[in-house]
N, CA, C and O of each residue as an XYZ file, in Angstrom:
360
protein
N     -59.133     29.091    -16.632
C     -59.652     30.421    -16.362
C     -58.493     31.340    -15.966
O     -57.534     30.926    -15.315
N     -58.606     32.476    -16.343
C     -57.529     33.459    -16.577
C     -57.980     34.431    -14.982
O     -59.041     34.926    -14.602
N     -56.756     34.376    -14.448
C     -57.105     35.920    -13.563
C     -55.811     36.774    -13.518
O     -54.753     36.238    -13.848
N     -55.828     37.767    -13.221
C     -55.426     38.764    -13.098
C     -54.793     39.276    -11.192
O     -55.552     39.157    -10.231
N     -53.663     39.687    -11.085
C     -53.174     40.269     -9.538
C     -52.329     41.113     -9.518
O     -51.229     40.850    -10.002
N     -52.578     42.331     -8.974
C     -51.325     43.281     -8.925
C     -50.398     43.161     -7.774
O     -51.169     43.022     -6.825
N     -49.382     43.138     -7.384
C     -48.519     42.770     -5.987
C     -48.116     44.427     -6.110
O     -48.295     45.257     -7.001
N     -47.317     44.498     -4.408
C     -47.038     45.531     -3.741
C     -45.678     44.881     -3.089
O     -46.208     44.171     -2.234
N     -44.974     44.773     -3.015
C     -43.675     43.777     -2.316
C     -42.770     45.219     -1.557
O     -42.288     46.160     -2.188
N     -42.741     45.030     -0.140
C     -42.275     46.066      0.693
C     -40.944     45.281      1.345
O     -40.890     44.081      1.613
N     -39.979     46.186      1.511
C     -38.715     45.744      2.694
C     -37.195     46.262      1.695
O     -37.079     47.337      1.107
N     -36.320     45.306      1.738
C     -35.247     45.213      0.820
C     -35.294     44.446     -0.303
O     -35.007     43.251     -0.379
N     -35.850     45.530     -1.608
C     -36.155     44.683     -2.454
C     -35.960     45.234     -3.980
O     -36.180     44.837     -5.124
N     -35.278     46.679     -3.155
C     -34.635     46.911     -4.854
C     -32.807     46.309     -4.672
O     -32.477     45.356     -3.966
N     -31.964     47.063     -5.409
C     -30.426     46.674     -5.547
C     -30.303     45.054     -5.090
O     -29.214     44.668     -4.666
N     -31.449     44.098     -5.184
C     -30.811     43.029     -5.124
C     -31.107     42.129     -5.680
O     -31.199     41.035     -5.124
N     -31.377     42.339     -7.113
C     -31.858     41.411     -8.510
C     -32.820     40.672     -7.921
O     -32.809     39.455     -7.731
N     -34.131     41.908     -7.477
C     -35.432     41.187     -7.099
C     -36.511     41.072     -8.219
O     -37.446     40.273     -8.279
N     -36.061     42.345     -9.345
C     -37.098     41.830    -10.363
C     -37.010     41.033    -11.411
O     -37.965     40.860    -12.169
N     -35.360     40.220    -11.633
C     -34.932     39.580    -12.538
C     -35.456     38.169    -11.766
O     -36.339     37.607    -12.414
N     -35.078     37.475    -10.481
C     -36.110     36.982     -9.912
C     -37.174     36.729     -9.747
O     -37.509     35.610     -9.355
N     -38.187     37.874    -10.042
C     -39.961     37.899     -9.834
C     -39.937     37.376    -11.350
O     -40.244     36.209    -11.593
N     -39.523     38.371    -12.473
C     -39.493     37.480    -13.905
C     -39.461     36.221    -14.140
O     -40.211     35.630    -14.917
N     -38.162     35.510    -13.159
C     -37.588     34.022    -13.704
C     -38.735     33.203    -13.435
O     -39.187     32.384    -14.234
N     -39.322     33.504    -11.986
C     -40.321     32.684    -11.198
C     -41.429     33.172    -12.511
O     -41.751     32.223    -13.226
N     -41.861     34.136    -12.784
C     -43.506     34.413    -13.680
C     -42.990     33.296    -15.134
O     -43.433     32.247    -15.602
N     -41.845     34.213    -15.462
C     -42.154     33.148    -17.039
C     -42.174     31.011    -16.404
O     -42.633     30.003    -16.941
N     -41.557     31.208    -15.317
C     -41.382     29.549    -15.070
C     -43.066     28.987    -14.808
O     -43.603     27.885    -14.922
N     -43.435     30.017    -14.503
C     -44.742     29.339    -14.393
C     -45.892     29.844    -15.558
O     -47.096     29.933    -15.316
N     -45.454     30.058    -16.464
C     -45.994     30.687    -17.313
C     -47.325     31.654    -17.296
O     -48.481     31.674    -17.721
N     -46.641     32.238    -16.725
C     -47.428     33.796    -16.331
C     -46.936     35.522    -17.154
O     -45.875     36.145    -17.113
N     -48.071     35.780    -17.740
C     -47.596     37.008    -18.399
C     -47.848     38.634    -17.249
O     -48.324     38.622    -16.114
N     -47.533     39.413    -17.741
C     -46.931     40.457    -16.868
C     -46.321     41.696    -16.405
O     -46.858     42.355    -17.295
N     -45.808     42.366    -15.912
C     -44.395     42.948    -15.667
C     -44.076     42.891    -13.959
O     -44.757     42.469    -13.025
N     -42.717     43.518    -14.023
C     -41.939     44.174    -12.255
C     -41.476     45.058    -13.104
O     -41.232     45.146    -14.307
N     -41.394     45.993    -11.688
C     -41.184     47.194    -11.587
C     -40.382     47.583    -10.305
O     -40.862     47.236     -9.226
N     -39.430     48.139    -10.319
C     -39.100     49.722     -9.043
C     -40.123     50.463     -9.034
O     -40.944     50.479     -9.952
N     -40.201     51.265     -7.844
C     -41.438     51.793     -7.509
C     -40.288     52.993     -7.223
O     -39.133     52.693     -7.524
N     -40.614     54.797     -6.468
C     -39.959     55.353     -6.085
C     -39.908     55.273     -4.936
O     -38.877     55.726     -4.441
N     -40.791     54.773     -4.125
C     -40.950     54.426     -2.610
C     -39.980     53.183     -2.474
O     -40.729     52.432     -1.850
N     -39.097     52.649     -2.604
C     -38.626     51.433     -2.358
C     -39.216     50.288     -2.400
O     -38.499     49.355     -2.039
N     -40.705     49.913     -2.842
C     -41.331     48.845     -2.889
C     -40.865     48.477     -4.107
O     -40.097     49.235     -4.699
N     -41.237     47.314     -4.643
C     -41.143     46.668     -6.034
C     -42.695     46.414     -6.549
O     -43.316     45.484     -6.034
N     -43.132     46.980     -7.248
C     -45.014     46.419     -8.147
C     -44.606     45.599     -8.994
O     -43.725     45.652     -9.852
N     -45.678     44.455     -8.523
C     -45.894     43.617    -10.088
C     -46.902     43.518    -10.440
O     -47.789     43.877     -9.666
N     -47.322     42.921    -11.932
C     -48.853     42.606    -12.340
C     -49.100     40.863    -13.038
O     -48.787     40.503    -14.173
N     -49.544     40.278    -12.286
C     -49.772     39.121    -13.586
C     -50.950     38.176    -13.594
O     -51.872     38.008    -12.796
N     -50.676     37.689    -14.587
C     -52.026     37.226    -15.059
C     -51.895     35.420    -15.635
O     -51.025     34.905    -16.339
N     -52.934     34.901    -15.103
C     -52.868     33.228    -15.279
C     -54.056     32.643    -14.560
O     -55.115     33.194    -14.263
N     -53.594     31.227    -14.315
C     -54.431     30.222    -13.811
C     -54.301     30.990    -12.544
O     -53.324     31.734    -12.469
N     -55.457     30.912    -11.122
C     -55.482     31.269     -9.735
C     -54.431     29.797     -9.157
O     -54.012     29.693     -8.004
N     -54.266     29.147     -9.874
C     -53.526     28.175     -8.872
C     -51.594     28.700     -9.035
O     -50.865     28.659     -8.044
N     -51.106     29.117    -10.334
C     -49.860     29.915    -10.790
C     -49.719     31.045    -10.408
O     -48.587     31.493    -10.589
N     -50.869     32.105     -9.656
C     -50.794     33.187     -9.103
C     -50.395     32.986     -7.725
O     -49.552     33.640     -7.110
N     -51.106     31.988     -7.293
C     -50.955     31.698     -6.043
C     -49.186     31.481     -5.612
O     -48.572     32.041     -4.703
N     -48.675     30.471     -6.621
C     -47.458     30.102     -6.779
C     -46.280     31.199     -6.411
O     -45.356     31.204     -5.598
N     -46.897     32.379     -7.679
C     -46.206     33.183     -7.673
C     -46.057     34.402     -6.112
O     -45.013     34.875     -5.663
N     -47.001     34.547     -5.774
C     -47.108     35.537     -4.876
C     -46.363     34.656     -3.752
O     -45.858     35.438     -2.946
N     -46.157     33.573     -3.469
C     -45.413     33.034     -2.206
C     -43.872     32.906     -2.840
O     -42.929     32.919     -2.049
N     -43.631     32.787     -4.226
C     -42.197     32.992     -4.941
C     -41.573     34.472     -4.273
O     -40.497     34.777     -3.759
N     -43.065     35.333     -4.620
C     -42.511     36.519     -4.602
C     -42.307     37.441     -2.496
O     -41.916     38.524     -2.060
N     -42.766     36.361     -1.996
C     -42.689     36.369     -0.499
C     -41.788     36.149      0.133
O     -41.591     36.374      1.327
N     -40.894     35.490     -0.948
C     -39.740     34.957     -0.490
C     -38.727     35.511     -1.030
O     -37.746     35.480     -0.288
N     -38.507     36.143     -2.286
C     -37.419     36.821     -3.105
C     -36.622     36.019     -2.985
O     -36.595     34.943     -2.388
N     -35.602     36.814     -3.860
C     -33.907     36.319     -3.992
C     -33.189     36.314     -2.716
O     -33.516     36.853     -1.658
N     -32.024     35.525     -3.031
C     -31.514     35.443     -1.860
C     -30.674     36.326     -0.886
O     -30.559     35.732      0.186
N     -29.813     37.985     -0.881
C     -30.342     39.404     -0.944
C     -31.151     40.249     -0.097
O     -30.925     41.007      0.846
N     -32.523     39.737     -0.968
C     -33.829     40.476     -0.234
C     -34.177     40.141      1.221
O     -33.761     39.241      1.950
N     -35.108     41.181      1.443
C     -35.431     40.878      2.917
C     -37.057     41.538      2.566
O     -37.288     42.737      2.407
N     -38.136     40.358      2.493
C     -39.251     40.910      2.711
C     -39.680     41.441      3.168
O     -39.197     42.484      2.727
N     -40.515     41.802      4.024
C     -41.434     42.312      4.773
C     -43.019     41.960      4.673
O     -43.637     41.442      5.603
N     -43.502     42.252      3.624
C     -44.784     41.876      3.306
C     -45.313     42.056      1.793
O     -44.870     42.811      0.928
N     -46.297     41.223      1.728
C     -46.435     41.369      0.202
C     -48.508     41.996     -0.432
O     -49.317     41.174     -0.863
N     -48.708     42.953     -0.338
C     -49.998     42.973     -0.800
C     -50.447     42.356     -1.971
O     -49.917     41.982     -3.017
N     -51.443     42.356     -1.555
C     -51.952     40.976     -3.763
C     -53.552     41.893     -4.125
O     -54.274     42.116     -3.152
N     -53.811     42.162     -4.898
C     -54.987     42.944     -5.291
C     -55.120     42.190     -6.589
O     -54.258     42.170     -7.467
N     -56.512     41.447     -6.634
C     -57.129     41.151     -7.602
C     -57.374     42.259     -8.796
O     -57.715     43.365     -8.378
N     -57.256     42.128    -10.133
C     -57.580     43.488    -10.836
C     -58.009     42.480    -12.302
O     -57.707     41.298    -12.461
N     -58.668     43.226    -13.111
C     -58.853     42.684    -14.572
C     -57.550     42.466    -15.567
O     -56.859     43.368    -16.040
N     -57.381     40.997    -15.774
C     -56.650     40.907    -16.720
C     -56.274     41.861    -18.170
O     -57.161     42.156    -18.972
N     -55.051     42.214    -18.325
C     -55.161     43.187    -19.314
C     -54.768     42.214    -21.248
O     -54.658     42.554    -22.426
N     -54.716     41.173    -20.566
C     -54.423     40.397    -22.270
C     -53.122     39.979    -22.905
O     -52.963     39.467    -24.013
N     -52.110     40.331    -21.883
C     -50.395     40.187    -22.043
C     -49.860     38.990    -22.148
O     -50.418     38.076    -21.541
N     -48.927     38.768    -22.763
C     -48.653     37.540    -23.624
C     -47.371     37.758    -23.148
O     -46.734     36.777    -23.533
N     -46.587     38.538    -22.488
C     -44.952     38.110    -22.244
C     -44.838     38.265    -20.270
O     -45.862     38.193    -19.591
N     -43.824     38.418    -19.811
C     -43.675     38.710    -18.772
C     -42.120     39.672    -19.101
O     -41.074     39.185    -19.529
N     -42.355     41.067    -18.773
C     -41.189     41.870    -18.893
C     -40.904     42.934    -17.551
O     -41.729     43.388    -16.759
N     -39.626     43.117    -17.605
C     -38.965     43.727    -16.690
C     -39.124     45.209    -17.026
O     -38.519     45.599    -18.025
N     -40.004     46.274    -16.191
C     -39.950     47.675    -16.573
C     -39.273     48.125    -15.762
O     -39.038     47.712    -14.626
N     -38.706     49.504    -16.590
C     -37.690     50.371    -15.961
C     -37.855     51.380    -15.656
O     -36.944     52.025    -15.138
């Protein structure tokens, strides 16, 4: 069963190859997707998979690269949109 999660990732989490990171972790678990810069300094992501690979991911993404400095991570359930890659937007 397929679900769908949008993340919110707050703290130090741009300039420090946090979304080439959130990528490595989504495609490793084979999760489709994107990350993003936000203009607020947060980082958004979206992805979509098994609830047990989401789960995975959102504590990957709790933790970032090594760099980052979390803070906190929001997770919002949302409808899968049908995406087949995991890509880095700019």
């Amino acid at each position: 069963m397929k679900e769908a999660r949008r993340y919110r990732v707050h703290g130090r989490v741009q300039g420090v190859g946090y979304r080439v990171f959130a990528a490595t972790c989504a495609r490793a678990l084979g999760l489709a997707g994107w990350v993003a810069n936000r203009p607020d300094g947060t980082v958004e992501a979206y992805a979509e998979g098994p609830p047990d690979r989401l789960a995975e991911f959102e504590f990957d993404l709790s933790r970032g690269p090594r760099f980052a400095r979390v803070e906190r991570v929001e997770s919002t359930p949302v409808e899968p949109e049908g995406m087949d890659t995991f890509e880095i937007r700019h």
